[in-house]
C-alpha positions, 0 to 999 in steps of 0.5 A, a space after each residue: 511503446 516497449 511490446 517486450 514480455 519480460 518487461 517487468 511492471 509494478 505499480 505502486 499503490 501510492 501511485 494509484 491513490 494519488 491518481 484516485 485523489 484527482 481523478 475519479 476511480 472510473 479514470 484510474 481504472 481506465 489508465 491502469 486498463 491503458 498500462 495492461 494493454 500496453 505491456 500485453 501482461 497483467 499489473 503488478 501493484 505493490 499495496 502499502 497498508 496505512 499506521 495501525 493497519 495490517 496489510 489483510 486489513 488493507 486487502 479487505 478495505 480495497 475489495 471493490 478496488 480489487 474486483 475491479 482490476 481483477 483482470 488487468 493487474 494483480 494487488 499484493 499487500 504488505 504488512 509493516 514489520 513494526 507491532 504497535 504496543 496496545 495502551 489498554 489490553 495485551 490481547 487487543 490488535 492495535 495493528 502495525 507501522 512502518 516507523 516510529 518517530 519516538 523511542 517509545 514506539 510512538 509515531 506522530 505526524 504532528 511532532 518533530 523528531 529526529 528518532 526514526 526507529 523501522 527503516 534499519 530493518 528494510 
């Protein structure tokens, strides 16, 4: 194993939660515990929300999470660029997207489309 600290490392929250879906949280914890040691330095874990979410949103839903890597990685939370439109109120948070998949701000996972409106912006 590369001992070098200027090694830079960053774990993505997808990583993570596809861990967490085959193995309990007590083994991700310990892999994340087994990377710390291994670069001798604090994690760096890049959180993504999820569609109609904030990043704040996705801090708070994780707190367990959070306190339990305290020591062994730092979690930091993005909130996508693109405001969902509100249906009904204009004072109501409906929260926020990476993309959309129609032009009328609209994502849907079940419909095809070849509009993809967000990724001009990263």
């Amino acid at each position: 194993m590369n001992k070098n600290k200027n090694n830079d490392s960053s774990l993505n929250v997808g990583v993570l939660a596809r861990l967490n879906r085959h193995f309990h949280i007590s083994m991700v914890y310990m892999i994340i515990k087994i990377l710390n040691m291994a670069t001798e330095r604090k994690l760096r874990i890049l959180c993504f929300h999820g569609y109609r979410q904030t990043g704040e949103i996705f801090r708070q839903k994780t707190g367990s999470l959070r306190k339990s890597l305290k020591k062994h990685a730092e979690l930091h939370y993005l909130t996508a660029p693109l405001q969902i439109p509100c249906e009904n109120s204009k004072d109501e948070d409906n929260g926020c997207g990476w993309w959309f998949s129609r032009e009328d701000d609209y994502f849907s996972a079940k419909h095809k489309s070849d509009f993809v409106k967000g990724f001009e912006i990263m």
